[in-house]
N, CA, C and O atoms as CSV, one atom per row, in Angstrom:
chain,resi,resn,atom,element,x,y,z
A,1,UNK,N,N,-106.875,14.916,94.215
A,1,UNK,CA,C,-106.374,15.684,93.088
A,1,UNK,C,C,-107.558,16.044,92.210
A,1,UNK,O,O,-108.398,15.300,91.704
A,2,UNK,N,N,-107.413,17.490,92.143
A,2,UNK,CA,C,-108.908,17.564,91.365
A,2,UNK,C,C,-108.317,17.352,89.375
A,2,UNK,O,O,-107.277,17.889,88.994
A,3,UNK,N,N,-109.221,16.503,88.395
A,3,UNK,CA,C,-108.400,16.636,87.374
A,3,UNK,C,C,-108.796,18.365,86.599
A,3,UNK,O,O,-107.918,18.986,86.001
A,4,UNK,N,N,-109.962,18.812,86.733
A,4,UNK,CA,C,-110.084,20.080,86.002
A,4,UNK,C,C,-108.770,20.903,86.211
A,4,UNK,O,O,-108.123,21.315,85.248
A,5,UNK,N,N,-108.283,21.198,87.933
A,5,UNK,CA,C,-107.558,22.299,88.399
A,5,UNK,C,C,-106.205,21.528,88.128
A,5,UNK,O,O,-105.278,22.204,87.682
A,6,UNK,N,N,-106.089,20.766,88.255
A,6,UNK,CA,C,-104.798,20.114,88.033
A,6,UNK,C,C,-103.788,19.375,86.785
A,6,UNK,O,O,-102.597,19.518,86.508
A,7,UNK,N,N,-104.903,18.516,86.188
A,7,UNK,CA,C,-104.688,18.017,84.484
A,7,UNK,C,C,-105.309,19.050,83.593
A,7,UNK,O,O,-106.452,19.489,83.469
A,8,UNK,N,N,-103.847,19.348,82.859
A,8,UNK,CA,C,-104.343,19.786,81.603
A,8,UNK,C,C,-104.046,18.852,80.206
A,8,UNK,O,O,-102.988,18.777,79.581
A,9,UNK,N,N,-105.287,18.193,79.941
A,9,UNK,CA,C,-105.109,16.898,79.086
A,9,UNK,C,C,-104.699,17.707,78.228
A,9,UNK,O,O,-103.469,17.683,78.178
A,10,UNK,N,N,-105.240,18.549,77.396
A,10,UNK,CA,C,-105.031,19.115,75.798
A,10,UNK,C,C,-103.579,19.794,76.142
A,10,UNK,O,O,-102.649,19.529,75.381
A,11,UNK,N,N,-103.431,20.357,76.869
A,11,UNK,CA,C,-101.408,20.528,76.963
A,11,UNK,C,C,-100.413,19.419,77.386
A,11,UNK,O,O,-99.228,19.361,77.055
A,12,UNK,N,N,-101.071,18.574,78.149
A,12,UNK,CA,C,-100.592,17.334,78.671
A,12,UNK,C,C,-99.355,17.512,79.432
A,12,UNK,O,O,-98.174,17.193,79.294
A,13,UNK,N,N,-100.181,18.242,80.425
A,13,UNK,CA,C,-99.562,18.520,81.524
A,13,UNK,C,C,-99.984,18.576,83.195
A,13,UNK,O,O,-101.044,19.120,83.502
A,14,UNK,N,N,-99.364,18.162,83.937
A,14,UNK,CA,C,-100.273,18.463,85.277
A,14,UNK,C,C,-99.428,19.209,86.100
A,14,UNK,O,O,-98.200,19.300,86.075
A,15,UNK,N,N,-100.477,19.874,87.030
A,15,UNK,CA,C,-99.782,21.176,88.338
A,15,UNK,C,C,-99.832,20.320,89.326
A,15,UNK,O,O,-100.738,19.600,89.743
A,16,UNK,N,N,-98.443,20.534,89.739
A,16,UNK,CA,C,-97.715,20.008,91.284
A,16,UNK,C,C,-98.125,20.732,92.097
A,16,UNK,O,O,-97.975,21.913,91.784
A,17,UNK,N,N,-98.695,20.530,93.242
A,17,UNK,CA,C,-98.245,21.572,94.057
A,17,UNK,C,C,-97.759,21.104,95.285
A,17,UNK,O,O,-98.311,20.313,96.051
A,18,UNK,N,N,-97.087,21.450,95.359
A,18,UNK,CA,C,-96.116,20.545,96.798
A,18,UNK,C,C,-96.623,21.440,97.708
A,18,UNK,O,O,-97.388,22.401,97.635
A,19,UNK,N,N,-95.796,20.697,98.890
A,19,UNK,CA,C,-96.348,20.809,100.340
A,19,UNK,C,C,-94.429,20.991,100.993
A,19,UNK,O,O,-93.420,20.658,100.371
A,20,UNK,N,N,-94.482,21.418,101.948
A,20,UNK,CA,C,-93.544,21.586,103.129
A,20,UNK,C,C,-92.491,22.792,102.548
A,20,UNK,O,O,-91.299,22.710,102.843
A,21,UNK,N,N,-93.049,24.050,101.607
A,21,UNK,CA,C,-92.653,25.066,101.305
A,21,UNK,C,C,-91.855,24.292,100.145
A,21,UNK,O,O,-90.636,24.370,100.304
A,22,UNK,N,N,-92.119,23.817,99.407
A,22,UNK,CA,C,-91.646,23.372,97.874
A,22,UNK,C,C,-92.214,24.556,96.912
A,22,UNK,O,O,-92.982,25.395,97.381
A,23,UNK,N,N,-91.682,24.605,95.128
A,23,UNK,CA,C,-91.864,24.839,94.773
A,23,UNK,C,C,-92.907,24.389,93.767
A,23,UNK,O,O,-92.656,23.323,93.206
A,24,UNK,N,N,-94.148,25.072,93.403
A,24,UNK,CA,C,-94.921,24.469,92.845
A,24,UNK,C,C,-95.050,24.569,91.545
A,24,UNK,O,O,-95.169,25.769,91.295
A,25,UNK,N,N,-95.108,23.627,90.091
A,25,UNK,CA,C,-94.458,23.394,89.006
A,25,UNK,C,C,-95.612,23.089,88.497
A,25,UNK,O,O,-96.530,22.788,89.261
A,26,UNK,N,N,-95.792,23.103,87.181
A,26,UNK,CA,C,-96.051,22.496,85.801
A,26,UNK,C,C,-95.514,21.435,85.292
A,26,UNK,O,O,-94.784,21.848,84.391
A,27,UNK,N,N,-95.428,19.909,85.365
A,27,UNK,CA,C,-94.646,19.090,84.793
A,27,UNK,C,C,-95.291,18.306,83.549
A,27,UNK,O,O,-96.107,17.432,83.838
A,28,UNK,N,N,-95.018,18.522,82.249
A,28,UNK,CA,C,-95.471,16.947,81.297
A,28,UNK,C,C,-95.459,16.019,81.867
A,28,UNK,O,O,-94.844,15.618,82.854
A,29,UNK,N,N,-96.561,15.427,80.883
A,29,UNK,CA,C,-97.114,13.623,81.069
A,29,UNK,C,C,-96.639,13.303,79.947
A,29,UNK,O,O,-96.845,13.833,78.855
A,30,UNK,N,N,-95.962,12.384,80.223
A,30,UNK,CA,C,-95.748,11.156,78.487
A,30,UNK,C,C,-97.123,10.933,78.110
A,30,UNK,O,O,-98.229,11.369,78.430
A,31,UNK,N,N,-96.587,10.003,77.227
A,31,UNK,CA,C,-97.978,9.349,76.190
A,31,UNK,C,C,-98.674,8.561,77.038
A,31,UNK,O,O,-99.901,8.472,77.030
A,32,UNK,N,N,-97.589,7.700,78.128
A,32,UNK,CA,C,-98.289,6.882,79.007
A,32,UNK,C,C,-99.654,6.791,79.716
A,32,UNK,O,O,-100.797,6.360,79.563
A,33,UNK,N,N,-98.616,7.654,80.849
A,33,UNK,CA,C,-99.547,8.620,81.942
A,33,UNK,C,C,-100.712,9.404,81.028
A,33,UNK,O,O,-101.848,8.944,81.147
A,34,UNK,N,N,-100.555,10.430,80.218
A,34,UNK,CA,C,-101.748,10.720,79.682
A,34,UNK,C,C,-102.469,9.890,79.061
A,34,UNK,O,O,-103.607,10.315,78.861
A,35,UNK,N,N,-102.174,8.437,78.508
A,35,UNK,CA,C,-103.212,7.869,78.426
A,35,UNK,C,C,-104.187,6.932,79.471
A,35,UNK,O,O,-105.275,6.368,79.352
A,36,UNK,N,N,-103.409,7.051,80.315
A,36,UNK,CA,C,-104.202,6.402,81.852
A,36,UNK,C,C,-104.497,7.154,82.410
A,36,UNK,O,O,-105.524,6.897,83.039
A,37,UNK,N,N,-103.977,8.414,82.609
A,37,UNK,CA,C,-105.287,9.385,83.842
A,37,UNK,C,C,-105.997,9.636,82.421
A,37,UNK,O,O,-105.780,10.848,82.407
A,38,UNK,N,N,-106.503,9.465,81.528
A,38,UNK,CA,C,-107.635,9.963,80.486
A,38,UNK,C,C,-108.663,8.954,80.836
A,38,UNK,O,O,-109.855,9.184,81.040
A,39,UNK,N,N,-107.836,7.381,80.896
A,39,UNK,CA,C,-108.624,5.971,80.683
A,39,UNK,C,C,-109.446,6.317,82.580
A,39,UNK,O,O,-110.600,6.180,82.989
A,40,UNK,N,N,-108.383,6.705,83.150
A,40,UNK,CA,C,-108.965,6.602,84.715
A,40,UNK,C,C,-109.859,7.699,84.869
A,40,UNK,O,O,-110.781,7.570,85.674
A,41,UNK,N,N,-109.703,9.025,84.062
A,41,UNK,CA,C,-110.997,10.023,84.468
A,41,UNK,C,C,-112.254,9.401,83.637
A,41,UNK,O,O,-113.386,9.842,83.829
A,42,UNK,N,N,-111.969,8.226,82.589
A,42,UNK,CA,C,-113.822,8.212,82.090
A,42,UNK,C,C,-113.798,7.244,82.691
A,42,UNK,O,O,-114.825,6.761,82.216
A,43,UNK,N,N,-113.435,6.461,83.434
A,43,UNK,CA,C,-113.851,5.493,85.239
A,43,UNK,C,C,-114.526,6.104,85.834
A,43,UNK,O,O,-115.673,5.704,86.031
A,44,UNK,N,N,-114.142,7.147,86.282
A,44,UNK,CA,C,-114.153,7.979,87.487
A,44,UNK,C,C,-115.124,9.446,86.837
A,44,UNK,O,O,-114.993,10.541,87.383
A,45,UNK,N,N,-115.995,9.267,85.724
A,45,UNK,CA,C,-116.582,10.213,85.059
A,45,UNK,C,C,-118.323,10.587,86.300
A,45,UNK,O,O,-119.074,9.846,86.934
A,46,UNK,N,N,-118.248,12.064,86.082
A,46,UNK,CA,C,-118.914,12.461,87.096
A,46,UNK,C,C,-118.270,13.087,88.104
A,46,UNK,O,O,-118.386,14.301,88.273
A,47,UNK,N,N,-117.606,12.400,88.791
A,47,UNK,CA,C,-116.993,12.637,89.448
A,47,UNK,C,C,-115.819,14.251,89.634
A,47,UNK,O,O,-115.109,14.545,88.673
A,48,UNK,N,N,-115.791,14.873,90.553
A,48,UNK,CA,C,-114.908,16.138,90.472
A,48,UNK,C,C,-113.292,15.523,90.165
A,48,UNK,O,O,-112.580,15.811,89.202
A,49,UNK,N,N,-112.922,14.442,91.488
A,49,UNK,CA,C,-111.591,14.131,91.855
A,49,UNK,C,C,-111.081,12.649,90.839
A,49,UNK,O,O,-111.796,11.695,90.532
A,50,UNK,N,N,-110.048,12.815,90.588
A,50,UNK,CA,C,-109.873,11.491,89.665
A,50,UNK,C,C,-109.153,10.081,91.133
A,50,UNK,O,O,-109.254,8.855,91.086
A,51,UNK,N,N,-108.748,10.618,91.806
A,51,UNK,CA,C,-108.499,9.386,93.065
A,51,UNK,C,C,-109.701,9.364,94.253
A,51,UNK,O,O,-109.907,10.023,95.272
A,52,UNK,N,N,-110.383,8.246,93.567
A,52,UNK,CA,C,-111.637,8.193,94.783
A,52,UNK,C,C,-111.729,6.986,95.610
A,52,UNK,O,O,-111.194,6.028,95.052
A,53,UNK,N,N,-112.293,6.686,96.894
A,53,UNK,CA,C,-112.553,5.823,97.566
A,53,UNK,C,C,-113.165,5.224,97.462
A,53,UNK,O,O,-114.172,5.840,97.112
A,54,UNK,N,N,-113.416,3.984,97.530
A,54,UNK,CA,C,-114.606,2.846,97.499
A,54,UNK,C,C,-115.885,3.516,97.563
A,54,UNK,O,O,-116.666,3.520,96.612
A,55,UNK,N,N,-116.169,4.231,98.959
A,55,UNK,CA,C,-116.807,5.004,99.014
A,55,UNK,C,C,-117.487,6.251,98.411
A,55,UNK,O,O,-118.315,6.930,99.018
A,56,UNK,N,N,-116.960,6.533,96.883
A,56,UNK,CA,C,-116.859,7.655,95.903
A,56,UNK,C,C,-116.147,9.021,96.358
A,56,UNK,O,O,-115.938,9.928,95.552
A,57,UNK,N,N,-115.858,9.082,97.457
A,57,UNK,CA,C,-115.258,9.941,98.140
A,57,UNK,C,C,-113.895,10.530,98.001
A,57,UNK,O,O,-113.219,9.503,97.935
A,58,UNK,N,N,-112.985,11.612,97.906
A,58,UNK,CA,C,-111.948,12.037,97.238
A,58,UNK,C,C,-111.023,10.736,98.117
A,58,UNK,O,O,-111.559,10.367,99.162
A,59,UNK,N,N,-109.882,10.148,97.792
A,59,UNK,CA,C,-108.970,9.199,98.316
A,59,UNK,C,C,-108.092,10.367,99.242
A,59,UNK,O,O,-107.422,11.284,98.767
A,60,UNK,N,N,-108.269,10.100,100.508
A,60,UNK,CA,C,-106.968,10.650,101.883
A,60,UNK,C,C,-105.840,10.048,101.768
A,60,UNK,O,O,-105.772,8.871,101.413
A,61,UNK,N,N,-104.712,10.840,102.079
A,61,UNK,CA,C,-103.341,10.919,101.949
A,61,UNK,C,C,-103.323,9.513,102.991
A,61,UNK,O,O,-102.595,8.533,102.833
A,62,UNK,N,N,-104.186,9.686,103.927
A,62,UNK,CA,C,-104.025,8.328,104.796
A,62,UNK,C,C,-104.610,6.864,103.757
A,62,UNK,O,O,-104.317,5.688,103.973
A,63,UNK,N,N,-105.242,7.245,102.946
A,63,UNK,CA,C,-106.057,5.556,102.525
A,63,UNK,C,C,-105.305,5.547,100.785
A,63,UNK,O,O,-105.571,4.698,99.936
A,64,UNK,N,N,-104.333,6.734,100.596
A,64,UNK,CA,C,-103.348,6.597,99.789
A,64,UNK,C,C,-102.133,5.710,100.178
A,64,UNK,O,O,-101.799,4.681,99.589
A,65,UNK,N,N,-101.588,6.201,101.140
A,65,UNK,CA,C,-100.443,5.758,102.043
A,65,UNK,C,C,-100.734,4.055,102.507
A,65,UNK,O,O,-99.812,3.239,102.477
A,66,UNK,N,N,-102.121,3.687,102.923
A,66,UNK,CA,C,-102.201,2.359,103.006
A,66,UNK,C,C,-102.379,1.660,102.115
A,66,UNK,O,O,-102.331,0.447,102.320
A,67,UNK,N,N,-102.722,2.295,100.447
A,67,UNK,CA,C,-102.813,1.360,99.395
A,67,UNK,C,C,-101.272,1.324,98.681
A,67,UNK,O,O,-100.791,0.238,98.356
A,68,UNK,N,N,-100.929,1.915,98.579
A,68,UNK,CA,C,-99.259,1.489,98.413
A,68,UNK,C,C,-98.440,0.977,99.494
A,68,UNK,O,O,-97.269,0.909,99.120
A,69,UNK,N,N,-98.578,0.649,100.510
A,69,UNK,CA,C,-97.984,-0.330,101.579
A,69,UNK,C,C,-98.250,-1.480,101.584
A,69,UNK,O,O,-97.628,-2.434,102.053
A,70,UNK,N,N,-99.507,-1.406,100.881
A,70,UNK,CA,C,-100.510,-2.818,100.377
A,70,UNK,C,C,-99.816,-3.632,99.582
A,70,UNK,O,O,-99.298,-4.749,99.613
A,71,UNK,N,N,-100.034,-2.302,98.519
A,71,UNK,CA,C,-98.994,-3.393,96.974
A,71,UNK,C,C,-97.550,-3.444,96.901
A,71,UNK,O,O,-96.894,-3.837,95.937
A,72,UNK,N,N,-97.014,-2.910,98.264
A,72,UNK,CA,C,-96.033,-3.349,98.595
A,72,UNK,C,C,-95.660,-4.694,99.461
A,72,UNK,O,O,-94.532,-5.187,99.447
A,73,UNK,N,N,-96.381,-5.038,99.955
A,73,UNK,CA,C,-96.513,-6.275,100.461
A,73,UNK,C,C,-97.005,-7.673,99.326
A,73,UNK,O,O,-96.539,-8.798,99.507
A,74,UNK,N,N,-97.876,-7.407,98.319
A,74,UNK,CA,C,-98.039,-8.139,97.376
A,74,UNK,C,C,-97.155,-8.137,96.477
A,74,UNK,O,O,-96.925,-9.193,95.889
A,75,UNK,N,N,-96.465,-6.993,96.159
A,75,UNK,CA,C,-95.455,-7.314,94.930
A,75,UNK,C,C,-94.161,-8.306,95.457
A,75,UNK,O,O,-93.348,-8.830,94.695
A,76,UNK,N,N,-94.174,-8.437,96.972
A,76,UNK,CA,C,-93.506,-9.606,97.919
A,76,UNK,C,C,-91.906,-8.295,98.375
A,76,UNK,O,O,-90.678,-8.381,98.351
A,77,UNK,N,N,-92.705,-7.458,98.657
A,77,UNK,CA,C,-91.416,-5.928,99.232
A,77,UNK,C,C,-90.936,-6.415,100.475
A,77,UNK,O,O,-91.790,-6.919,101.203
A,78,UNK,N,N,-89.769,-6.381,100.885
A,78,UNK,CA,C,-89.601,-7.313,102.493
A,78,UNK,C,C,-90.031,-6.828,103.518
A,78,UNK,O,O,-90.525,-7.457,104.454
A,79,UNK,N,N,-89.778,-4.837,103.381
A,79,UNK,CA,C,-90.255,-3.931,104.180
A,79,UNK,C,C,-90.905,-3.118,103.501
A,79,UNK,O,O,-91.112,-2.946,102.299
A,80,UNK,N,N,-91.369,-2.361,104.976
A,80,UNK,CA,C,-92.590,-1.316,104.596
A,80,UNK,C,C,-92.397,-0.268,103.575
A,80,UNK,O,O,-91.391,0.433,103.685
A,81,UNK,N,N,-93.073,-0.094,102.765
A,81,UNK,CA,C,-92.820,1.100,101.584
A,81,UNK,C,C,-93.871,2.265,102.008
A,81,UNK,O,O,-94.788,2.176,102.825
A,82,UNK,N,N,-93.572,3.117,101.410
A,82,UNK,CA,C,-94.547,4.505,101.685
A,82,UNK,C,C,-94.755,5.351,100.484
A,82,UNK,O,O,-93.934,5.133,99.594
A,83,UNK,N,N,-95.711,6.331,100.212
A,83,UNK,CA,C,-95.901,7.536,98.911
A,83,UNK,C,C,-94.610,7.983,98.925
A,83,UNK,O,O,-94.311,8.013,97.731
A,84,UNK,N,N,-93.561,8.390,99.628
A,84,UNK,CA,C,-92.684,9.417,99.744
A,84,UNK,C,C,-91.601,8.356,98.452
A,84,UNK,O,O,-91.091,8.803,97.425
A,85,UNK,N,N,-91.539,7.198,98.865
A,85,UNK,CA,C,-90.160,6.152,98.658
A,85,UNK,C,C,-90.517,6.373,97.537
A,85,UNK,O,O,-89.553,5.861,96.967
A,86,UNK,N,N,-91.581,6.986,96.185
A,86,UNK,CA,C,-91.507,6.670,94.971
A,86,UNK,C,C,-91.015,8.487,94.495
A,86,UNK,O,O,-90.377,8.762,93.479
A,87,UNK,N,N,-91.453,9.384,95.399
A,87,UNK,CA,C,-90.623,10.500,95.449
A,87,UNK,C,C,-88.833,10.316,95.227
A,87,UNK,O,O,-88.073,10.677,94.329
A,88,UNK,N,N,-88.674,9.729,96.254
A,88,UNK,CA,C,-86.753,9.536,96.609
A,88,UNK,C,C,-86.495,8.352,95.331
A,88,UNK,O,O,-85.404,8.575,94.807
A,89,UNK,N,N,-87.012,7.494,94.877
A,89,UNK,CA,C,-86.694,6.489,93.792
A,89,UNK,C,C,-86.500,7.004,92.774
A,89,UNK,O,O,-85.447,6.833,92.160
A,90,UNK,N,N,-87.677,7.925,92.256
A,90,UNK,CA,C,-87.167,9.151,91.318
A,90,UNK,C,C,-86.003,9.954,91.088
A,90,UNK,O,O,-85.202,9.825,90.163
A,91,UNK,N,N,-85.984,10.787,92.005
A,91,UNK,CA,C,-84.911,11.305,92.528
A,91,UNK,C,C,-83.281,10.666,91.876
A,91,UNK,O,O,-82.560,11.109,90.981
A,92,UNK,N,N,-83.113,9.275,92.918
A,92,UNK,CA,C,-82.312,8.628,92.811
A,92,UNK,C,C,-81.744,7.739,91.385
A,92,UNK,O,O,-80.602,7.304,91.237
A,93,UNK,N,N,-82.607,7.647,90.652
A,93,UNK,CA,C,-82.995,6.874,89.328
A,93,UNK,C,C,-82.922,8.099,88.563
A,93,UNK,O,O,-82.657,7.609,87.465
A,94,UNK,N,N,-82.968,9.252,88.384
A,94,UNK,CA,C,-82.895,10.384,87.856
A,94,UNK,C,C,-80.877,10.521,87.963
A,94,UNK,O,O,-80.250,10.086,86.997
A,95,UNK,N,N,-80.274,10.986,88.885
A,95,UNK,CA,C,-78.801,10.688,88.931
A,95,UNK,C,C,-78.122,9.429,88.697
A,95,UNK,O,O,-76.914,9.415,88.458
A,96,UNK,N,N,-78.804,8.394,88.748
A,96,UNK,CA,C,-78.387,7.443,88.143
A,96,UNK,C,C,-77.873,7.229,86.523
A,96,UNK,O,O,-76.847,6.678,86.122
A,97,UNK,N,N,-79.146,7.973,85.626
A,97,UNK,CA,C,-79.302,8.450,84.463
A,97,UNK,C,C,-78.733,9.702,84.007
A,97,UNK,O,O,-79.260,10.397,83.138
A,98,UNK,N,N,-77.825,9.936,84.508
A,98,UNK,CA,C,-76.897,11.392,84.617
A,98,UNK,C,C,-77.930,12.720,84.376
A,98,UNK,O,O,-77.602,13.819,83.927
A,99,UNK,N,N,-78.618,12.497,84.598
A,99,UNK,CA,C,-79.532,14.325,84.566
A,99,UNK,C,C,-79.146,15.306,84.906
A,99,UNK,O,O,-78.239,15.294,85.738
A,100,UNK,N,N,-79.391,15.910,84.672
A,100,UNK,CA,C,-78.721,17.412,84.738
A,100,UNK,C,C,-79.191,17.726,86.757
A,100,UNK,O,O,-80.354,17.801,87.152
A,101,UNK,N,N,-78.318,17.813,87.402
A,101,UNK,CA,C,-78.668,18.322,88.574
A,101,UNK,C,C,-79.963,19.639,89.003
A,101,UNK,O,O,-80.690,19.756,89.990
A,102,UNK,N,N,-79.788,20.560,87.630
A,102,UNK,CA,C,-80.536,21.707,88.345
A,102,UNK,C,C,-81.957,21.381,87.609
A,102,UNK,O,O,-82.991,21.797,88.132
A,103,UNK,N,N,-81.992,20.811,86.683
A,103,UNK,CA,C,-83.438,20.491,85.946
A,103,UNK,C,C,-83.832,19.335,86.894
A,103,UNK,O,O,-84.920,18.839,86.602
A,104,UNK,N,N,-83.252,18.828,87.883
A,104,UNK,CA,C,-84.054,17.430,88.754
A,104,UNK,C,C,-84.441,18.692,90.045
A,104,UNK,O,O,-85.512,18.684,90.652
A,105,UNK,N,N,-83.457,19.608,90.256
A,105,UNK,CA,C,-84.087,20.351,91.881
A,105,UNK,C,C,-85.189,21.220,91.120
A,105,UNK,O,O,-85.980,21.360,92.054
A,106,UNK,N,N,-85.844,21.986,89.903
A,106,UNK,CA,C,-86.986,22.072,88.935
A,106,UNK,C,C,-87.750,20.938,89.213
A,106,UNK,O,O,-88.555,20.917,90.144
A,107,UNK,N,N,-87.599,20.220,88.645
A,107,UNK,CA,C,-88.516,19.446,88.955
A,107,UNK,C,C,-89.428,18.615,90.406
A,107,UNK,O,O,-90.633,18.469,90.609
A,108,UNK,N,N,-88.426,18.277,91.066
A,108,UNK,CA,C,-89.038,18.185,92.650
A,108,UNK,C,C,-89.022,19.277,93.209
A,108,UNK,O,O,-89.482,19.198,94.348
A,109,UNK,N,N,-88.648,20.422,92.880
A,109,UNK,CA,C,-89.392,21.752,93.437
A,109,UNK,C,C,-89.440,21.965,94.415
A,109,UNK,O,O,-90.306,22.366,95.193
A,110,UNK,N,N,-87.531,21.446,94.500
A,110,UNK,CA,C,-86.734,22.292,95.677
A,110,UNK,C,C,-85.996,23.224,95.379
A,110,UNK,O,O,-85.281,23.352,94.385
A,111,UNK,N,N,-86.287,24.454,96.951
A,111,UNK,CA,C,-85.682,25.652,96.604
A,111,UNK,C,C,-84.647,25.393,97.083
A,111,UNK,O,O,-83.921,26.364,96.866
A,112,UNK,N,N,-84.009,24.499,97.731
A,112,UNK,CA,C,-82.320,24.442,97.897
A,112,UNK,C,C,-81.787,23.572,97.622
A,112,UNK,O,O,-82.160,22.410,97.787
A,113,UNK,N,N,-80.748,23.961,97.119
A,113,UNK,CA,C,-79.844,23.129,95.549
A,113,UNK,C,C,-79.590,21.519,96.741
A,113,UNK,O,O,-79.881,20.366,96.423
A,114,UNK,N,N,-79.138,21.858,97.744
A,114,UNK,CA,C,-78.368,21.171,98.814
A,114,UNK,C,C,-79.208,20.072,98.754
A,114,UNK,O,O,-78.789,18.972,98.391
A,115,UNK,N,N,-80.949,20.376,99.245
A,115,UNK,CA,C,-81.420,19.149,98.874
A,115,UNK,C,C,-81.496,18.326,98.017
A,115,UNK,O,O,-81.377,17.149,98.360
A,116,UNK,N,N,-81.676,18.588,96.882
A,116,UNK,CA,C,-81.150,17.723,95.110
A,116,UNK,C,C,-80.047,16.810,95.695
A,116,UNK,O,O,-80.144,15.602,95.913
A,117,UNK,N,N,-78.868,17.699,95.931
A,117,UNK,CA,C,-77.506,17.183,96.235
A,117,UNK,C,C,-77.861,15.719,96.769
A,117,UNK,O,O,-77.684,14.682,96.131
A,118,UNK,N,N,-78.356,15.814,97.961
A,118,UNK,CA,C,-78.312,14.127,98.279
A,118,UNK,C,C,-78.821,13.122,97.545
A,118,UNK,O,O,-78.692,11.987,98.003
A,119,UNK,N,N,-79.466,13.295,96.333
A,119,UNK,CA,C,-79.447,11.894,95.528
A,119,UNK,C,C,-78.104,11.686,95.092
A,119,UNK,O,O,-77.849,10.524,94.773
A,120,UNK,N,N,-77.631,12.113,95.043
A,120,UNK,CA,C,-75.844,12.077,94.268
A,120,UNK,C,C,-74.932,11.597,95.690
A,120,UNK,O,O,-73.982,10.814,95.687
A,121,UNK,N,N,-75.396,12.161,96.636
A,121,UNK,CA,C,-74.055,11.078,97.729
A,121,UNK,C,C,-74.131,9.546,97.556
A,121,UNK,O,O,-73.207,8.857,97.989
A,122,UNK,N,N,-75.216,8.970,96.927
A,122,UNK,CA,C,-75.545,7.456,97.059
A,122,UNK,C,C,-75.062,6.950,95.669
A,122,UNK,O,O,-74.852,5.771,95.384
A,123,UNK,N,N,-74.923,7.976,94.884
A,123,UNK,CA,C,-75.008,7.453,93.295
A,123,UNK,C,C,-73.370,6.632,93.335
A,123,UNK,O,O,-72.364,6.910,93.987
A,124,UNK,N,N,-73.616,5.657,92.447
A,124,UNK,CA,C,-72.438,4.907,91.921
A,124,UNK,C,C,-71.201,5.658,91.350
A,124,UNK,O,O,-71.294,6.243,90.271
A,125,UNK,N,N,-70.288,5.651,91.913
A,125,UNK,CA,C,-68.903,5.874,91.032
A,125,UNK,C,C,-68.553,5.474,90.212
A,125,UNK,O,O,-67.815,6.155,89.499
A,126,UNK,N,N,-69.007,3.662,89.722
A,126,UNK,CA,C,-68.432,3.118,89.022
A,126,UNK,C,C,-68.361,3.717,87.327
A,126,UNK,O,O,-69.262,4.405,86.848
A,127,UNK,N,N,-67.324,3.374,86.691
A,127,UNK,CA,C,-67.427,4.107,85.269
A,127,UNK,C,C,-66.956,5.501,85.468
A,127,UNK,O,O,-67.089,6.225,84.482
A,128,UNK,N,N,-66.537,5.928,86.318
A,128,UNK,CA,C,-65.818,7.074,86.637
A,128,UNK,C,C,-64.967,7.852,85.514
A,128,UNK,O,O,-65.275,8.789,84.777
A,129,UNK,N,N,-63.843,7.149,85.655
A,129,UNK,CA,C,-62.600,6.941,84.509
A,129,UNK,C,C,-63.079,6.518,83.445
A,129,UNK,O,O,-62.101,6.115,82.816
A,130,UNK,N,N,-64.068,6.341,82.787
A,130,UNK,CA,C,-64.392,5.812,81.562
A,130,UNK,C,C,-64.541,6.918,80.479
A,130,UNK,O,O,-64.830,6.614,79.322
């Protein structure tokens, strides 16, 4: 992720750009996140990319994918976790929190509604009638 092309600290915002014909977005950072990719780019100062390798080298989707399988095994996860599962957790944790359906398919930056839809086949009924 390069931070120049991608973080815009002073709007506090970063560009998505998805992959597998998604739509590619503009999303805000809380106070959080912008204060840790700020704390992590003067780490990583010099540097073009703010995710780098041991090696100083930009971090691969492959040595991404094995460091969260990692701390999935240390946080004591029973099974294998992957980058995608914090995609779908979102997702899912988003309808959980009643969100508006079409501002969540905006945001994961899908062009068909249908896909959104399946976080909601799993969601709880309970409180229905309430």
């Amino acid at each position: 992720m390069d931070a120049p092309d991608a973080i815009a600290f002073e709007d506090e915002s970063i560009f998505i750009k998805r992959t597998k014909g998604g739509i590619d977005s503009v999303q805000d950072l809380n106070k959080e996140e912008l204060h840790l990719l700020k704390r992590l780019a003067g780490e990583v100062k010099g540097h073009r990319h703010l995710f780098i390798s041991r090696q100083g080298l930009p971090m691969s989707t492959s040595t991404f994918r094995k460091l969260i399988t990692q701390l999935g095994k240390e946080a004591g996860i029973e099974f294998s976790i992957h980058p995608h599962m914090l995609r779908h957790s979102c997702g899912y944790r988003a309808v959980a929190e009643d969100r508006k359906m079409r501002k969540l398919q905006v945001y994961l930056g899908h062009k068909s509604y249908q896909n959104t839809l399946r976080y909601s086949a799993v969601a709880s009924v309970r409180g229905f009638w309430d």
